[in-house]
N, C-alpha and C positions, 0 to 999 in steps of 0.2 A: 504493500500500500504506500508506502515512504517514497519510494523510484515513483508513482504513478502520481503524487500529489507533487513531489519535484519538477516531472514532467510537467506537469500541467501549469503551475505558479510562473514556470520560464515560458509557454508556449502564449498566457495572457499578455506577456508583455511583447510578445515577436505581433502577433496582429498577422494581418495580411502586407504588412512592412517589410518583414523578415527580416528588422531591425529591432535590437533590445533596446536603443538608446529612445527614451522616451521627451516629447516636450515637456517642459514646463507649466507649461500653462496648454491643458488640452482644448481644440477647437469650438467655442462656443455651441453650432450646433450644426448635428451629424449629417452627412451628408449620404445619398442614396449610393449602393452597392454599386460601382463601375461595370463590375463583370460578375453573371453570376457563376459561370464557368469556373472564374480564378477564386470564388467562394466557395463552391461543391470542393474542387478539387485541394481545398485548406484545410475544410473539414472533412475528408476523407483520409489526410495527413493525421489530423489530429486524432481520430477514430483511433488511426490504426498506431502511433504511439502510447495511448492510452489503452489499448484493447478493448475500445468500444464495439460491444455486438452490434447494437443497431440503434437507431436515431432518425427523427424527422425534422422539416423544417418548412416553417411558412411567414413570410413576408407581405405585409398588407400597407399600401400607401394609399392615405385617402380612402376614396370608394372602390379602389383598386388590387387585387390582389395580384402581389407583381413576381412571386416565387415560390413553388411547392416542390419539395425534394425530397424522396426517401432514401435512406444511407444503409449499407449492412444485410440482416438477417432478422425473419419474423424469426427465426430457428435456426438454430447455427447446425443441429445433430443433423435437421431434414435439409439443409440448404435451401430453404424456403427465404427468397428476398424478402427484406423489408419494403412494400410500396403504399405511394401515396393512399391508397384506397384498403389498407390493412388497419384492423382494429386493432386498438391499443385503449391500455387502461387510462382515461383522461385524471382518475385520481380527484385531488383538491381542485382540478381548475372546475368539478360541477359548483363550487362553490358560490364563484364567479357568476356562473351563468343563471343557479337559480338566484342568487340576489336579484340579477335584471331581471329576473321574474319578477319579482317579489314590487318590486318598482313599477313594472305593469298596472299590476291590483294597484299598487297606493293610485297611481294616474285616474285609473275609473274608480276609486271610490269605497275599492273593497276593504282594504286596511290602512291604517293610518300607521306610521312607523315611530309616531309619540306616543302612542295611545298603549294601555302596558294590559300586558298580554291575557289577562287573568278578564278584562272586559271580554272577551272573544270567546271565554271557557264554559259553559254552564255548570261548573263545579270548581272551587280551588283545586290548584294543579294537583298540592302532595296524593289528593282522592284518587288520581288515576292510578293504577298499580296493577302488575301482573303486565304478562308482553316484555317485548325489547323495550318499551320503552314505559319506565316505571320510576314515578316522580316519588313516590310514597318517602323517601329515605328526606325529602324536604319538610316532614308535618315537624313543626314548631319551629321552623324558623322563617320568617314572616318575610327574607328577603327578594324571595321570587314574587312580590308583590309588584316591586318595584321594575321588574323587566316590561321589557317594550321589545319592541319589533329592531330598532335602531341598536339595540344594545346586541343582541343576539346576531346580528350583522356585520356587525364592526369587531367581535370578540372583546365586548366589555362585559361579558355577560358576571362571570367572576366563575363561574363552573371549568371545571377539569376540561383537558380538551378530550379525554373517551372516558367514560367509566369505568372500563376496567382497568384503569390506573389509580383509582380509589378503591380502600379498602372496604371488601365484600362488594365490592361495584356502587356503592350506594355513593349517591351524588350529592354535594353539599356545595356551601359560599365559600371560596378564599378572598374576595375581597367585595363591598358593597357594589353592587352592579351598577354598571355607568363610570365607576372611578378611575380604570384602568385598561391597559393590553393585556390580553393572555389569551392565546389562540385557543380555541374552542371549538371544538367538532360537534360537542353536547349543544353547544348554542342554536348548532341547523338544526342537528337533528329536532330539536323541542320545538322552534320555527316551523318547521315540518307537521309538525305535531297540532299546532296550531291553528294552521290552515285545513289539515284535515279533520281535527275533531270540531275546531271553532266553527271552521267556515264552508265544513262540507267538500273541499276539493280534494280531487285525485293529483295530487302532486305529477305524480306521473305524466298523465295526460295536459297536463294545464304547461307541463316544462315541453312535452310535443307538441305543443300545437301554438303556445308561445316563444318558443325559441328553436325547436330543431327543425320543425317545419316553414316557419317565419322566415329561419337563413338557408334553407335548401341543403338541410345537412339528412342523406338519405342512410348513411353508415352509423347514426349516432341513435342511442339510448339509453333512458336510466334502470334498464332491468335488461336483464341478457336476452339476446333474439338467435335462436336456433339456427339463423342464416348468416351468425356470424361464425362458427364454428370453419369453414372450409378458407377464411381469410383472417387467419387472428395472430396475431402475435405473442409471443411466450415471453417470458422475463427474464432478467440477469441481476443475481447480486454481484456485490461488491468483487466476492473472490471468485465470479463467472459461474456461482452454482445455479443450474438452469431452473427456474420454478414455470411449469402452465398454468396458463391465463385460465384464470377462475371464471367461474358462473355466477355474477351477481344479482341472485333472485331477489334481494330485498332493494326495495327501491332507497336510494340514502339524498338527499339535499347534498351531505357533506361531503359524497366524495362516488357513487357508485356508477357513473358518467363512462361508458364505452364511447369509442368514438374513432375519428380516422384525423391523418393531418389536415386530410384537403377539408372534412368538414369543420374543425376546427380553424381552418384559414376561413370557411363565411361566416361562424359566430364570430370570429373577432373581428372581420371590418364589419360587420351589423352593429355590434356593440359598440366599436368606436366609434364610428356616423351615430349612433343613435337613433337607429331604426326600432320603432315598438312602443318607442319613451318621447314624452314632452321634453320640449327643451330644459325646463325647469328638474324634469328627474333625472335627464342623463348627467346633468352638473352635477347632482347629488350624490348618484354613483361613484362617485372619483373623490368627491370632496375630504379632505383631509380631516377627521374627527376626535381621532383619541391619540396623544401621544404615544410613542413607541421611544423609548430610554432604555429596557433590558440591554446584556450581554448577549442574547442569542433570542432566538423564535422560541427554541425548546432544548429542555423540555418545559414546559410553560408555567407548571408553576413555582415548579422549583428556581427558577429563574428571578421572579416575582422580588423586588427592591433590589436586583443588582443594577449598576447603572454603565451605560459604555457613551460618551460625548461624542462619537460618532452618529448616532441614532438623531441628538439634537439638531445638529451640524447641519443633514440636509432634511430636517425636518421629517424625519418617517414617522408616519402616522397610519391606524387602520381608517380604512373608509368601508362600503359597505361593498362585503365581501371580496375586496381585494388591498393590497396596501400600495401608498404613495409616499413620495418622496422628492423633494426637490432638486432638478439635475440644472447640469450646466446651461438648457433650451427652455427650462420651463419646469412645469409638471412632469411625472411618469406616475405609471403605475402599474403591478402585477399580479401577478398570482403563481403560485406553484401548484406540482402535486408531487408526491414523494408517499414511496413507501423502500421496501429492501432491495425490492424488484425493478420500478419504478422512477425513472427522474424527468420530472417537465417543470417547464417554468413557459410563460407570456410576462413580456415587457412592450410596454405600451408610452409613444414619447406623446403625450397629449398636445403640445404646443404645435410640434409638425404632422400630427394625426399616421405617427407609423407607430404599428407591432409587429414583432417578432416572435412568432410561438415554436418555442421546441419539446416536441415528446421524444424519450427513452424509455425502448423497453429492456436497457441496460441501466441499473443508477450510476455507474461508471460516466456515463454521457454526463452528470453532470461537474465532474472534472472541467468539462472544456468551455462549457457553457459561458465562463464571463468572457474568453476570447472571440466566443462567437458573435456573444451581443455587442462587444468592442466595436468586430468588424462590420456588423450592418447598423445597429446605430449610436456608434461613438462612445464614448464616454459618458457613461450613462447615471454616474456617482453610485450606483446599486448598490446596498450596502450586503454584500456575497458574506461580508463575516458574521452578519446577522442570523442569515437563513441556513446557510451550510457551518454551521461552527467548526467542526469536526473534519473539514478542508480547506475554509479559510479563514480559521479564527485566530488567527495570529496577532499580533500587534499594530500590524499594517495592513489593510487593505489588499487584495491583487490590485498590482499594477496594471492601470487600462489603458 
């Protein structure tokens, strides 16, 4: 792992340059890929000093989507290529997508994102109990009164980010909801929860027919589809132990999102136009809400009063359902997904209206990942030692 993270820290700073010596002062703002030839062909360099199995990549400027590339192996055993039309686990980035759901409903009328959540319930929460999803371990503490829709969003909620990382699973407050960061997977899923017991919705259906259908993505869903089976990609950890791509029957907000690059390239310029959404809600979307000051993402709450001046510096903060950060151009914002198997991230330059989304179904891919985002758009201040601790939580930054 030590050679593979070496490699990677020197390959952020070559660029598409293939020069180490970096400016001083990086170019205010990023400028569009020259060649996308002389890009595939950097990151297929990179792949393969890294021993990336596989990786995708898609590039949206504007209303335009101006690059999709599949790199590698769905299956390195079967030599089955990785291509643009292979499903791959989208992970966290459903995150993302049901937020702009969720943003829909507030537009017409259906929820309010102040309004706190227990209005929407015809019973306090802790009463629901039994199922996956079982509030009960909350009777006597009167905090989840105080949740709203905005808080569950943004990961202020103060809940664990899974349950089974509380003991006996039982869910509780680490800090007053609303006051803080701490990523939260319990936060969708209860959101989740909401909308289906409050408000009657099939989650499912309301994310097809509001987002995968809206953006023409025909490879994507929140519940596994038997047709995905003959086009699917398998996973890689860390030391290339090979895991198959699961069957996700239950439907998750936070993360159960199958999906392909290409269709992934039309949710993200949908969402960055702001297709679905008023004016008024797509600004909301992005908008910068809760400080973020931790040492690292996670694990979350352990992390909870360390402090790193980095975080300040370009402002990271959660917004809803993705996080933002002040770059050299303006605004960004992103999202990831990540599991053993698993590395993606989207980064989105809001000021010149480009994103970048890359899925691995290697997490090794994301070794290279701040070089990639380098080269297509610039200098993007990301703070990589936030998210990836454990690759680049060093004292300094990668150099971009």
């Amino acid at each position: 792992m030590k050679t593979l993270l070496l490699t990677a820290a020197a390959l952020i700073a070559h660029s598409l340059s293939g020069s180490a010596a970096m400016p001083a002062t990086p170019p205010p703002v990023a400028t569009a890929v020259s060649s996308y030839d002389a890009l595939d062909t950097r990151i297929e360099e990179l792949m393969a000093r890294n021993d990336v199995k596989g990786m995708a990549i898609a590039i949206i400027e504007g209303n335009a989507i101006r690059h999709i590339r599949a790199f590698g192996y769905a299956n390195v055993e079967d030599q089955r290529p990785l291509k643009t039309d292979t499903i791959m686990y989208a992970a966290s980035i459903t995150k993302a997508a049901f937020a702009y759901m969720v943003l829909q409903l507030v537009d017409e009328g259906k929820i309010d994102l102040d309004r706190p959540i227990r209005e929407y319930l015809a019973r306090p929460l802790p009463e629901y109990s039994g199922g996956e999803r079982d509030w009960s371990s909350l009777e006597g503490d009167d905090a989840w009164r105080l949740l709203t829709p905005r808080m569950l969003l943004t990961h202020s909620s103060g809940l664990a980010n899974l349950r089974w990382f509380e003991p006996d699973n039982d869910m509780s407050f680490h800090f007053t909801p609303g006051t803080a960061y701490a990523y939260s997977g319990e936060g969708f899923y209860l959101l989740q929860f909401v909308l289906e017991e409050g408000l009657g919705l099939d989650v499912k259906e309301e994310m097809q027919r509001r987002i995968y259908d809206r953006f023409g993505m025909p490879n994507t869903s929140m519940q596994w589809r038997d047709d995905f089976a003959d086009h699917l990609a398998d996973g890689y950890e860390f030391d290339g132990t090979f895991v198959p791509h699961d069957h996700r029957d239950n439907v998750s907000a936070s993360g159960s999102m199958d999906s392909t690059i290409a269709d992934q390239a039309r949710m993200w310029r949908g969402m960055m136009m702001g297709e679905g959404l008023s004016t008024e809600m797509r600004a909301e979307w992005t908008r910068p809400e809760v400080p973020i000051h931790t040492k690292s993402k996670f694990p979350t709450i352990e992390v909870l009063g360390t402090y790193d001046p980095r975080g300040p510096q370009v402002h990271l903060a959660g917004a809803l359902g993705v996080d933002t950060w002040r770059g050299p151009s303006g605004w960004f914002f992103a999202k990831g997904g990540h599991n053993d198997w698993t590395g993606n991230i989207v980064q989105c330059d809001e000021s010149n209206k480009r994103c970048l989304a890359l899925l691995g179904n290697d997490v090794r891919a994301e070794l290279i990942y701040p070089a990639i985002v380098t080269m297509v758009l610039g200098n993007t201040r990301y703070p990589w030692w936030w998210t990836y601790p454990e690759l680049f939580g060093g004292d300094e930054p990668p150099r971009m």
